[in-house]
N, C-alpha and C positions, 0 to 999 in steps of 0.2 A: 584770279587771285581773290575776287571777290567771295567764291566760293569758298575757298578756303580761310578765308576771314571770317564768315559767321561761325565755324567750328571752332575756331580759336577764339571767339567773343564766348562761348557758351563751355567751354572750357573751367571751373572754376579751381583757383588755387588750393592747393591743403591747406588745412589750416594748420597753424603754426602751433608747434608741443607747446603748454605753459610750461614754465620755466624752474627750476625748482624755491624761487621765493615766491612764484604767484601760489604756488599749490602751499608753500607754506603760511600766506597771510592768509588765504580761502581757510588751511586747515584750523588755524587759530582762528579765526573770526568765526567759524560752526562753534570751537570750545569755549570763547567767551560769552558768546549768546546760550549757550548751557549753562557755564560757569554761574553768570549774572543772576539767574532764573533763580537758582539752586541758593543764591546765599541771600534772596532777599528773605529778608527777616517775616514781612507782614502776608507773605503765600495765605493765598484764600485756601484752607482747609479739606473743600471737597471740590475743588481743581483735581481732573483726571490727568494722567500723565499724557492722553491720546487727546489732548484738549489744547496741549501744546505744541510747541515745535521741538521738544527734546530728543522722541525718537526718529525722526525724520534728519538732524541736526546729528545725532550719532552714528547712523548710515552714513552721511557721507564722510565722516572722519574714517568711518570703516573701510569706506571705500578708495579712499585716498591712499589710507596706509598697504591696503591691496595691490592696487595699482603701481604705488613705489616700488614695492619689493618687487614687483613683475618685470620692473624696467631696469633695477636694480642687475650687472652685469657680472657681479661677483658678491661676495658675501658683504658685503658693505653694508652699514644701516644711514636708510636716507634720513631726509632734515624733519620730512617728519614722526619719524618715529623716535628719532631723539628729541623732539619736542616732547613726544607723546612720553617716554619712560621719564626723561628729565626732570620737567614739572609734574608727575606721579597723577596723573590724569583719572587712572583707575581707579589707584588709593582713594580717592577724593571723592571719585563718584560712589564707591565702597562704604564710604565713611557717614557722607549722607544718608546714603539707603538707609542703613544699619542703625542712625540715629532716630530717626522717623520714613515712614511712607507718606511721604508729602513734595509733590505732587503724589499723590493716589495711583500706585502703580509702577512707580520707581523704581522700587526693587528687583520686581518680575522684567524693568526694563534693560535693568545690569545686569538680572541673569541672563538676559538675551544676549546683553551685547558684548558679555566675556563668551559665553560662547560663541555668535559669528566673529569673532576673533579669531578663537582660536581656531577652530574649523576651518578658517579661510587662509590663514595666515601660515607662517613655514612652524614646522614641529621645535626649533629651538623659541620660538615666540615665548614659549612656559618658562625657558631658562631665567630668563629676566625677574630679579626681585620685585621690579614694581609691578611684575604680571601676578605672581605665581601668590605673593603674598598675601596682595587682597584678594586675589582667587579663592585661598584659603579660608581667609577668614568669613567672607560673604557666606563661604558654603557650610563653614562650622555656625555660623548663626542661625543660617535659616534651618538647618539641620538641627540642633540643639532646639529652637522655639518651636512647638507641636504644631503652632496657629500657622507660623510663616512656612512653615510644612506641607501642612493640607492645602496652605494659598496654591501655591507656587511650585508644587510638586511636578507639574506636567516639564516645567523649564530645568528645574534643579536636575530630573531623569535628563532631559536632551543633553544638558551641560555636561555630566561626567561620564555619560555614553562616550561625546567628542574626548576629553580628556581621557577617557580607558582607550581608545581610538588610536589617539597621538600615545601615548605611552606605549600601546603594540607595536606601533611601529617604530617608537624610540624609549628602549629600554630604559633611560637614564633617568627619566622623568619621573621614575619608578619613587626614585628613593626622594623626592621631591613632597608625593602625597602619602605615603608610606614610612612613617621611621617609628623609633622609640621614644614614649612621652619624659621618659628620665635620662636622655641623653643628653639635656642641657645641663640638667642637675648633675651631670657624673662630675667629676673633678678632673680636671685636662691636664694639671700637673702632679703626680703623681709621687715625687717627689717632695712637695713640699703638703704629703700628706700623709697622717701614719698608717702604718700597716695595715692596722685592724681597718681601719674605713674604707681603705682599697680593698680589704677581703670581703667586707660586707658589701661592698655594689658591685663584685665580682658575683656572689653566690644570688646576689639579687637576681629574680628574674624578668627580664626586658616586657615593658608596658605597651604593646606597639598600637599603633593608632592608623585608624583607614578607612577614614568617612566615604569614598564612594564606592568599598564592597559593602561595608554597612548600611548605607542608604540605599543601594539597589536590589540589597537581599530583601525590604520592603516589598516590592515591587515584582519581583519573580512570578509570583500566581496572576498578573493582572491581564488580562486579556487587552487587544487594540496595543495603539502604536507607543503606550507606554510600557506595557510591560515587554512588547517587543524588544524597546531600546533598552531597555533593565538586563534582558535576560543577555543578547548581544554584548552588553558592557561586561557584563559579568564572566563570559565567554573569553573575552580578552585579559581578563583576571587570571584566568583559570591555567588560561597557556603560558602564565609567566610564575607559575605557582611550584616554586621551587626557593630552597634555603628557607630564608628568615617569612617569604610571607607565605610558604607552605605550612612550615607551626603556625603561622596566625590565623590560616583558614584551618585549618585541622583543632583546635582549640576553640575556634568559635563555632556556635552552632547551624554550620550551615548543611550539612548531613540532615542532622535533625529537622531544620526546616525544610528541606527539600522531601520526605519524606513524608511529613505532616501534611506540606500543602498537599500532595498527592492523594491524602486522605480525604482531607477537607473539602479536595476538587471533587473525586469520585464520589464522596458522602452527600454531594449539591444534587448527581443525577437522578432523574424521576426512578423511581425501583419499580414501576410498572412502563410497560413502552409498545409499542403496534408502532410493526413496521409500515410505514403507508406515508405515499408521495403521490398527489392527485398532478401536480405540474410533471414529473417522468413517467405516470402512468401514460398523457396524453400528448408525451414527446413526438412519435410518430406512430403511424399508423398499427406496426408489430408490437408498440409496448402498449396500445391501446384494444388491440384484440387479445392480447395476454390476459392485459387486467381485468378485461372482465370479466375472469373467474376469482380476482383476489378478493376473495370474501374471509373475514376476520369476523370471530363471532363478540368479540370484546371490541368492539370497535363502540356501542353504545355505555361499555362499562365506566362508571366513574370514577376519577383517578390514572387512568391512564391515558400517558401523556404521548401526543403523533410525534414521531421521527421528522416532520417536517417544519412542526412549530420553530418559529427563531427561538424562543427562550433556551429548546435543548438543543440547540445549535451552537448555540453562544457559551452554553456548560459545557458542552462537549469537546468544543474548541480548546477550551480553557485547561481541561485535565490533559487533552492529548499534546498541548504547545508544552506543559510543565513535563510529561515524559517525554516529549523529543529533546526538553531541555536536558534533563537528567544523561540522557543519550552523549548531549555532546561533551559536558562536560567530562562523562567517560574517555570518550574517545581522544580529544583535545589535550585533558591535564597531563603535565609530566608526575605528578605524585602519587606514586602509591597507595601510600596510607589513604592520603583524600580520596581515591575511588573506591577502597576498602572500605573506609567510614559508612561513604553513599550508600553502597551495597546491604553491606548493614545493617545500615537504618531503611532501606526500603524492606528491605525482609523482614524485619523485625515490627515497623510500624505500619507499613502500608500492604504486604502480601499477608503477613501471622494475621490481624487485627482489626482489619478492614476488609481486603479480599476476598479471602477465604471465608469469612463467617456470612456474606454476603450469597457465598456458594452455596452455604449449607442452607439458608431459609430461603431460598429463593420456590417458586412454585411453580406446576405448569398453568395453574387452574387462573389463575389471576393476570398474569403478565410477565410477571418478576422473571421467570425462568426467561424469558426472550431478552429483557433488558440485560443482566448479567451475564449470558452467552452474548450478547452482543459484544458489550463494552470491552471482555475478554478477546474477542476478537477483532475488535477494534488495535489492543493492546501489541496480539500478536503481528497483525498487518502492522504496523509502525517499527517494531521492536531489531532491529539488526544490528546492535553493539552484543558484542560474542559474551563480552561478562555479564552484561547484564541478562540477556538471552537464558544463562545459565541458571541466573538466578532467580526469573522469574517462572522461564518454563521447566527446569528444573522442580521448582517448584512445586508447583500445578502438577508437577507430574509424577511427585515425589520422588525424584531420582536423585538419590547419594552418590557419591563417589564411588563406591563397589556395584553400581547397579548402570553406572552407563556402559551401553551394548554399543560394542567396537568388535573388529576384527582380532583375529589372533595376533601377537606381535604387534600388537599398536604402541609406539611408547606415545610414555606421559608425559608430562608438560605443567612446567610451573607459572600461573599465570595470576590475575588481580586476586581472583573471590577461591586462592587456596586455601585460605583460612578462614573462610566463611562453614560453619557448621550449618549440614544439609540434615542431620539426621535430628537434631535434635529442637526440641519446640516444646522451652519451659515455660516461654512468654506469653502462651495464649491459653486459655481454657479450653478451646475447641480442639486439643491434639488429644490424641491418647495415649497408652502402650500399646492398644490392640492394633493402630494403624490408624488409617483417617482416609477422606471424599477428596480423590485426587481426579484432574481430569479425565481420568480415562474412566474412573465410575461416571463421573456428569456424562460426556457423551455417548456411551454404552445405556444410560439410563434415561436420557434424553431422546436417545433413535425409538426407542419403544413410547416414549410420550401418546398419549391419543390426542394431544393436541395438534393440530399441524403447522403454525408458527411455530411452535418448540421445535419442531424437528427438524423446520427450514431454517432456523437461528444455527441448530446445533450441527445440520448438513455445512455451513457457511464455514464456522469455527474450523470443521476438520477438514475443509477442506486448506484455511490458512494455515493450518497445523502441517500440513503435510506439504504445502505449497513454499512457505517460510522458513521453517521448521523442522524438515523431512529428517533428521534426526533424532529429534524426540518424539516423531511420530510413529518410529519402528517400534516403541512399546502398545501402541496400538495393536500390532497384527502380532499374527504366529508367525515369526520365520525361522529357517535356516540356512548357515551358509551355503552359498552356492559352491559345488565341488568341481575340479575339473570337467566331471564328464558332464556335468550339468550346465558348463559352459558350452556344450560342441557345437560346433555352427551348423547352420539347419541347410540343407538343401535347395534347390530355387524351385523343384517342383512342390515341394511342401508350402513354400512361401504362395506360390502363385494359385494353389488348389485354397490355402486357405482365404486368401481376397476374394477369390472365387464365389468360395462359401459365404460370407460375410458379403459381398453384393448383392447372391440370391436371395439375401432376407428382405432388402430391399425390392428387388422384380416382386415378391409373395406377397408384400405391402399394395404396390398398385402396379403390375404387371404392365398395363397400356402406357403410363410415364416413365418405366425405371429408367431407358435412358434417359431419358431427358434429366430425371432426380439425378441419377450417378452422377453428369458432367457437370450439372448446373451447379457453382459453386465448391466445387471438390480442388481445385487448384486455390484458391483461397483459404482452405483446409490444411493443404499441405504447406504454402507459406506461414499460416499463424504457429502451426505446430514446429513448424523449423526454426523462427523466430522464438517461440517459449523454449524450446530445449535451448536455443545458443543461447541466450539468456541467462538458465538456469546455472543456479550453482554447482550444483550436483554433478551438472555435465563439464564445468569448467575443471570440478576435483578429478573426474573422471576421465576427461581426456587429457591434463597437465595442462589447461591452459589457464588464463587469468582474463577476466573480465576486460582486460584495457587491450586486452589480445586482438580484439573484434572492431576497436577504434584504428588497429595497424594499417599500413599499407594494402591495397586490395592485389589480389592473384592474380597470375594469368587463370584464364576459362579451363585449359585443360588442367589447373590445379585442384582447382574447385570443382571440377567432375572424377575425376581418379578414385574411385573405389578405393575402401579403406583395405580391402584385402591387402592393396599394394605394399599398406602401412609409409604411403608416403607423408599423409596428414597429419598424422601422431608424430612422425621421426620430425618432420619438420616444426612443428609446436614443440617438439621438447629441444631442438636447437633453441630457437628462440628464447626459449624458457630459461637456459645456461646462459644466453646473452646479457639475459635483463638484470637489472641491480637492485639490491632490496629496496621488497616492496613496502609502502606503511606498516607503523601496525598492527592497526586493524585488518589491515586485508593479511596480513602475517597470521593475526589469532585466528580468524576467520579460518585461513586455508587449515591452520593445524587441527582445528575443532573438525571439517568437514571430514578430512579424512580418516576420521573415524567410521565414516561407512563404509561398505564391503560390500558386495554383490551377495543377495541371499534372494530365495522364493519364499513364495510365500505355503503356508499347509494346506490342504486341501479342507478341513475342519475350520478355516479363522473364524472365529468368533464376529469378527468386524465386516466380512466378507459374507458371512450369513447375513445382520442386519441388511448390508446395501442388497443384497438378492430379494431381502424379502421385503421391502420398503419397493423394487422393482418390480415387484410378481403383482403390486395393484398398481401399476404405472396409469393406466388410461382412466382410475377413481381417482386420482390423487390430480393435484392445483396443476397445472404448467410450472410455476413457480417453483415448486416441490422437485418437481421430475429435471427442472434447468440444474438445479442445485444438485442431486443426489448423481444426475450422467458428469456434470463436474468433477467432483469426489473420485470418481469412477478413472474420468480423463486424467487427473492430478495424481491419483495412484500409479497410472500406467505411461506416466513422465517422467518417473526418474529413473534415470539409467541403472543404477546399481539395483533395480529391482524388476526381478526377470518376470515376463508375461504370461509364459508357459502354466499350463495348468490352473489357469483363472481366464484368460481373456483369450491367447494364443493357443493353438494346438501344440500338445509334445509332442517327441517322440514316440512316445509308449502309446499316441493313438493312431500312430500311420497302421496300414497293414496295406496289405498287397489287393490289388481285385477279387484273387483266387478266394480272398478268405470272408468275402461277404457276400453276406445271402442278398442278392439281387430279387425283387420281390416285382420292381416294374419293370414290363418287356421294353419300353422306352431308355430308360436309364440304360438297362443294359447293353442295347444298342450303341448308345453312346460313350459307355465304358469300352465295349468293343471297339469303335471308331477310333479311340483314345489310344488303345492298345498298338494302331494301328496303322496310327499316326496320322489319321485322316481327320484331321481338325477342322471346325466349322472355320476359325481364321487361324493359320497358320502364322506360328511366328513370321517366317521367312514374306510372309504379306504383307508384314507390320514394315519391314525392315526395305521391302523394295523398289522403296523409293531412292534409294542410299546405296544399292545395289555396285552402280557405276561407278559412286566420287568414294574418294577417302574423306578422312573426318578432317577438321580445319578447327583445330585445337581456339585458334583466335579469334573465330566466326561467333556471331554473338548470334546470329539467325542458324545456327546447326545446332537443336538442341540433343545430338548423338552424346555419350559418355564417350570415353576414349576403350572401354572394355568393353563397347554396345557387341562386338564381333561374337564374345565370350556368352553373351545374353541372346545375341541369335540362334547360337548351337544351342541353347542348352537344353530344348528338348531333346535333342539328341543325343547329351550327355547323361543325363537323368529319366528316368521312367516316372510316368504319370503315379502321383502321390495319391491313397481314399486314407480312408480316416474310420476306424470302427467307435468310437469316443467321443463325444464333444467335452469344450469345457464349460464350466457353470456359468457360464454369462452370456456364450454363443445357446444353449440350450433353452435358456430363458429369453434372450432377445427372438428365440426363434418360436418360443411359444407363445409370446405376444404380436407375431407377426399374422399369427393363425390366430389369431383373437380377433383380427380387423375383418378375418371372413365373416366370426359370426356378427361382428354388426352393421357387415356391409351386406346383411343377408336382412335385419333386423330393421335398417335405417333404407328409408325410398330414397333415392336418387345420391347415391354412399359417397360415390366415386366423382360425382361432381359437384358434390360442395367438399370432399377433402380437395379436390382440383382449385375448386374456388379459394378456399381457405389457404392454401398453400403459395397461390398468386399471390393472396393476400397480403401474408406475410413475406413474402421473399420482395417484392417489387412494388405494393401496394395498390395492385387493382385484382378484380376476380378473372377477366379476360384477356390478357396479355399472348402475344406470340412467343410463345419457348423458343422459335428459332430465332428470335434475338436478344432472349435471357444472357445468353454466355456473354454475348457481346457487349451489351450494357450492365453487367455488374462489373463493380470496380473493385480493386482489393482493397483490402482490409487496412485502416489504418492501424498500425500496431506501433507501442511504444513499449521498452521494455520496463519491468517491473521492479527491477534492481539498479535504478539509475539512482544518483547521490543528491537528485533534486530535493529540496525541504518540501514537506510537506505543505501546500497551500491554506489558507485558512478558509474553515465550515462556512464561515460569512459569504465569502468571495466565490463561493459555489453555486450551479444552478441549480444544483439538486443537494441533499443529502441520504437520500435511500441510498445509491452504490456506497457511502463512505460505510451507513451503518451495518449495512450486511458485508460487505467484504466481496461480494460480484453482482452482478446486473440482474436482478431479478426478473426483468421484462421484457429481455431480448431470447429469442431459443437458440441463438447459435453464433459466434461471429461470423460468419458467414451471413447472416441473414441479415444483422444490423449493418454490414458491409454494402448488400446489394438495395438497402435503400438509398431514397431518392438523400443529400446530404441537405441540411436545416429543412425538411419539411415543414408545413403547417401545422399546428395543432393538431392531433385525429380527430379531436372529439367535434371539431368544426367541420372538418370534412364529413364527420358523419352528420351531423345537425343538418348543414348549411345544403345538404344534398341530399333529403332522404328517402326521394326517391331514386336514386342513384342506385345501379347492382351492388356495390360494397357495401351500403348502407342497409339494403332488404335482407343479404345473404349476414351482413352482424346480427341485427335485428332476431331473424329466424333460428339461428343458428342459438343464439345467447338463451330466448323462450322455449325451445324446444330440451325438454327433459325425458333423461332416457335412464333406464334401472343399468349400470355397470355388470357383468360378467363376474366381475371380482370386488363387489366391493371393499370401502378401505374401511379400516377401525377408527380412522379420527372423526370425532367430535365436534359436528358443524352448527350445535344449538348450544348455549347455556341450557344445563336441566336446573328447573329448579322447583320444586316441588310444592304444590299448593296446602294440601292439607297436612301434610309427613306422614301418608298413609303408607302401612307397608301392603304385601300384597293379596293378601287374605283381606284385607277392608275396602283395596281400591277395586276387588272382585265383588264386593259386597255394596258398594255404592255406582260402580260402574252402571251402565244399561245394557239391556239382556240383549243380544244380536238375538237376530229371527231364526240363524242358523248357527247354533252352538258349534259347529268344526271349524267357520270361518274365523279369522283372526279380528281380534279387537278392534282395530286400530293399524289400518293400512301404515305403513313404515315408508316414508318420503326422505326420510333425512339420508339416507345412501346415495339419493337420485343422483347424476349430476348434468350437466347442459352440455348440447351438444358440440356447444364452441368448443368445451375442455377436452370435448373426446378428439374433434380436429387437431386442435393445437398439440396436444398431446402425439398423434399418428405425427404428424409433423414433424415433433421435438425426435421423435422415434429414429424417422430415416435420417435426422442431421447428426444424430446421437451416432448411428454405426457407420456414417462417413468421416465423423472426427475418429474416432477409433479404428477404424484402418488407416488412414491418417498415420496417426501416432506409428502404429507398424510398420508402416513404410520409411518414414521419417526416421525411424532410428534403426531401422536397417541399412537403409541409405547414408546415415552415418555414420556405421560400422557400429551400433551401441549392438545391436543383435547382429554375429556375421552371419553371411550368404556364402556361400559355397556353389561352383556350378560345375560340380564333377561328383 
């Protein structure tokens, strides 16, 4: 018993609830010791209000009344809060503020403690005269005096943020800070007034008054956690902006200002800019053997300003926070008009007026040209409200309403910006009649730049263009509709002769690795690209599904393998599709804008399709940087479904032919054409498969990765006859004459093949000596997140870098795959190479970076400032020149084409990752029926 007596001694009692008079004399005894404070007459002057016990002392009456209502079991109001209304507690403390700031700080301390009030407390709290009245008036004071404004502005924003808060979520409250200023004046009896006076405050028109859309329109452009809560508050305005206070925001100028600031914002950014981030250069080991060829010749120029400085972090932040504002209010408000308005005035003030003239003087020679293809692109990555889309890339792209390319039979659609005039542009000096500098001149005239930031900015843009946008990016290219027979599905020997082809470019690369190249990381490839196509929009218009499609229920295994031949994937997404109930909408406008595209190819002549050829044909002179950026482009072209591969990347029809019909030149090949004929295959499908020989397939087995048609895939060399090819197309023809470029420098360069070996370690895993056979096994996939998620964009501050934000993709990585198969938060590189240099990673950087080699092909960009000493032309600089010993020798050996041997690695590198995402991409949309396969 003893035992259990010390547990029962060590037991303590609860203690006992105070009671509702204790809590009410505590609560009165905090307001009398305010109270007291407050009315002595002879208050020392420069007494701070944090000097006292006033705010400490209105905390706890906060807290009290919290607490009550929390214990409170029904709507009942406890003792003290009818203390609290009774004796007009607020009023009082309202009354002083407003009379003087004495204690020092008083004011700012009501405006605090109306709002944790009201924030804490239940949404009818505002109902209450003694609340809502001095609410008012406190906030039309400080509002009204400019001084107690600028004081106190940071508390006045928190306060009617809470207040636009509670109002959202209790409508009623509405008409509470929201009425008409002559509704006291109106006359209530009506009767006992004549006619005429009734007719004249009838015809009058209503005065309405609405200090915190007014005082947060303030505030809208302010960067940090004020203008945060301005822009938020105002948000909540926006969705309740119907009837009477839809006319009061449509008559005040809040179009205007939102337009303006836009201008203001983008008029703050540096108009010169270098892209360059020394913290992501030296992220890990791959973006540090990158960077060491990003050389920028304007990097010593004065006036232009680093992409990583805070100052233009902080501008940048600030324009892009005001267009994601502009965004939501689109999407959000119930009014017409007001999005019409918006529209309007961004067109009118900020794209006529600001934009575009900014387009027109911008340069390659200086910077300017990088900074406004940035920020453009900046613009478009953020941009996804369908009106506003319209009307800004629109735009840029100068496309009217008779010039958007749609399918035949598309109908139209009446939506925000129909009455926005696209053609005409009396408001700006910079239009003409002849036509005007629409985006597709800047980046048609930006690819030929001799600059090579200009070209990497303007690679970035189109690739957002086509990534975001892929609608108004078909003015870019030549295409046409795709026909029936232009659909026909290809064959499976055609498909697997062309992998074929498209792997041997890799074996001609480095023979002694290709397998090890092929496997290493090629599943990783196929994940990212299956993940960016489900993703994509395009694919969603394309196969009737909807982006929340992919958040559903998961499938049985044999769902998710079934071959689309079957047409069970589609049948089943368009069930689905009949089930669901309207969608928003914006995702409503969205889908009707998208299906304006149609499956078209592209001409064998495109205009756009030349540049990227020929910007490729100096792949191995040109930066890493360059070459990441332009196979991008290339990759994002040949991701959207409704745009056929044939005759650019994939083989047609029209280049198959039979064996018979080509001239066999080596007795090797032909051998093996023979053997083909003959069915004697080096691996026979039926080898692949006979493992599986015995079991049938086990649809639920998560370790069987069989398809359920693999049967269909075994025969089919028996179904189909070995496919050749008399044709290539222009991209496989090119990727194949740059493969035969690595002979000549692996003829050129002593020991080729083991520092591309070294360098390739490098970057895939981060040492020069690793075991390939356990490459596979320790790279991980790719973290991937999709690109179309509805998160807000983060702010530039809170980032570790801003180089990806400014360019629009990773400038430092060659592949996802390769930033994949690093080690994850490595060390600095730049340490690992310092801090170890004699280390093999550090000698073969080192060696690789000093050694300079003349290019095959050099490129045309412009890796010096010229600028010239005397302005001799060249009759005088022959004239004061010095006479060479040997007059046929060249003046002046030419160094500036050189470039180091890192770039030529990294580049061979970028090469072989380049034609495994791009088989990739072919398989991947075969595999989802976007190109069908046939196996008969």
């Amino acid at each position: 018993m003893d035992y259990f007596a010390k547990f029962k001694k060590r037991i303590v009692p609860p203690k006992a609830q105070p009671t509702t008079a204790m809590q009410l004399a505590k609560f009165h005894k905090c307001w009398d010791y305010v109270h007291n404070i407050l009315t002595v007459e002879d208050r020392k002057a420069n007494v701070h209000v944090q000097q006292t016990e006033i705010p400490s002392r209105l905390r706890q009456m906060m807290d009290m009344l919290v607490d009550e209502e929390a214990r409170q079991e029904d709507n009942t109001t406890g003792v003290c809060m009818e203390y609290f209304l009774k004796n007009g507690i607020l009023q009082y403390l309202v009354n002083v503020s407003e009379k003087s700031d004495n204690p020092v700080g008083i004011r700012g301390e009501a405006i605090r403690t109306i709002a944790n009030m009201v924030d804490l407390l239940d949404d009818r709290f505002l109902v209450h005269n003694a609340v809502h009245k001095p609410t008012i008036k406190l906030l039309r004071f400080c509002v009204i005096d400019e001084r107690q404004s600028d004081l106190y502005h940071e508390d006045l924003v928190d306060l009617m943020y809470i207040i636009c808060s509670k109002i959202h979520g209790f409508p009623a409250l509405l008409n509470i800070f929201f009425h008409d200023k002559q509704w006291l004046t109106t006359p209530q009896k009506a009767h006992h007034t004549p006619m005429t006076l009734v007719d004249d405050n009838k015809a009058k028109k209503p005065e309405y008054e609405f200090l915190l859309f007014s005082y947060l329109l303030r505030f809208v452009h302010r960067e940090g956690r004020t203008g945060d809560y301005a822009r938020t508050g105002l948000l909540f305005i926006m969705e309740m902006a119907t009837m009477q206070l839809g006319d009061f925001i449509i008559e005040s100028d809040f179009a205007t200002i939102m337009a303006a600031g836009l201008g203001a914002l983008y008029s703050q950014l540096p108009r010169k800019l270098m892209i360059k981030d020394e913290a992501e250069l030296n992220a890990n080991l791959a973006s540090f053997l990158i960077g060491q060829d990003i050389v920028d010749p304007r990097y010593t120029m004065p006036g232009v300003e680093i992409s990583s400085s805070p100052e233009f972090k902080y501008q940048l932040d600030s324009f892009l926070k005001l267009f994601e504002f502009c965004q939501d209010v689109l999407t959000r408000c119930p009014n017409t008009e007001i999005s019409m308005r918006l529209l309007q005035s961004i067109r009118t003030i900020f794209l006529e007026n600001i934009l575009y003239p900014s387009i027109l003087e911008c340069s390659d020679t200086d910077g300017s040209s990088v900074a406004v293809i940035s920020y453009i692109d900046l613009i478009l990555q953020i941009l996804h409200q369908e009106d506003l889309a319209r009307v800004v890339v629109g735009f840029l792209m100068d496309e009217g309403d008779e010039d958007v390319i749609e399918s035949p039979g598309t109908p139209s659609y009446n939506n925000a910006i129909a009455g926005i005039e696209l053609d005409q542009f009396k408001s700006s000096p910079y239009f003409t009649a002849a036509g005007r500098f629409t985006l597709k001149n800047l980046i048609f005239s930006r690819l030929e730049s001799r600059s090579q930031p200009t070209v990497v900015a303007t690679l970035k843009l189109l690739k957002t263009l086509i990534t975001h946008h892929c609608r108004y990016s078909l003015k870019l290219l030549s295409i046409y509709p795709a026909t029936k027979h232009d659909q026909k599905s290809t064959i499976i020997s055609h498909h697997l002769r062309e992998i074929e082809l498209y792997f041997s470019l890799i074996s001609a690369v480095d023979e002694l690795h290709a397998e090890d190249i092929m496997s290493f990381g090629y599943e990783d490839y196929l994940q990212d690209v299956e993940t960016v196509i489900d993703s994509d929009s395009c694919y969603h218009t394309f196969t009737g599904m909807t982006p929340n499609d992919s958040k559903g229920p998961r499938t049985r295994k044999s769902e998710r393998r079934r071959s689309f031949k079957y047409g069970q994937r589609f049948d089943n997404a368009n069930k689905e599709e009949s089930k669901q109930k309207q969608q928003p909408q914006q995702q409503q406008v969205q889908t009707i804008s998208r299906s304006k595209m149609f499956k078209h190819r592209i001409q064998s002549g495109d205009p756009l399709l030349k540049n990227l050829l020929r910007l490729l044909s100096h792949f191995f002179a040109q930066s890493p940087e360059l070459n990441l950026v332009l196979t991008g482009v290339i990759s994002a072209l040949a991701t959207c479904p409704y745009r056929s591969l044939e005759g650019w990347i994939a083989f047609s029809e029209s280049d198959r032919t039979t064996p018979d019909d080509v001239l066999v030149l080596d007795a090797t090949d032909q051998l093996r054409r023979a053997s083909l004929n003959s069915g004697e295959d080096v691996i026979r499908a039926k080898d692949i498969y006979a493992k599986y020989d015995t079991t049938e397939v086990d649809e639920d087995a998560d370790d069987d990765d069989r398809s359920v048609d693999y049967g269909a895939e075994r025969n089919s060399v028996k179904m189909t006859g070995p496919t050749q090819f008399k044709s290539f197309p222009p991209f496989f023809t090119l990727f194949r004459t740059l493969t035969q470029q690595v002979d000549y420098y692996r003829s050129e360069i002593e020991n080729f093949d083991r520092l591309l070996q070294e360098r390739r370690n490098g970057l895939m895993i981060g040492d020069t000596q690793p075991e390939y056979v356990n490459l596979t096994a320790s790279s991980s996939t790719s973290t991937r997140s999709s690109k179309y998620n509805d998160a807000r964009r983060p702010s530039i501050m809170m980032r570790p870098s801003v180089s990806n934000t400014v360019n629009g993709t990773t400038p430092i990585m060659p592949t996802k795959s390769i930033s994949s198969s690093t080690v994850s938060s490595p060390p600095p590189a730049q340490h690992i190479i310092t801090n170890n240099p004699l280390s093999p990673l550090a000698i073969h950087a080192r060696k690789a970076q000093s050694t300079r080699i003349q290019p095959l092909f050099p490129s045309n960009f412009v890796t010096e400032i010229e600028e010239s000493i005397l302005d001799l032309d060249k009759d005088d600089e022959d004239t004061f020149a010095p006479k060479a010993a040997n007059p046929s020798q060249q003046r002046r050996k030419d160094k500036s084409t050189e470039i180091s041997l890192s770039t030529l690695l990294n580049n061979v590198v970028i090469l072989e990752e380049t034609i495994k995402e791009l088989v990739a991409i072919m398989q991947v949309r075969r595999s989802l029926g976007v190109d069908e396969i046939r196996y008969t």
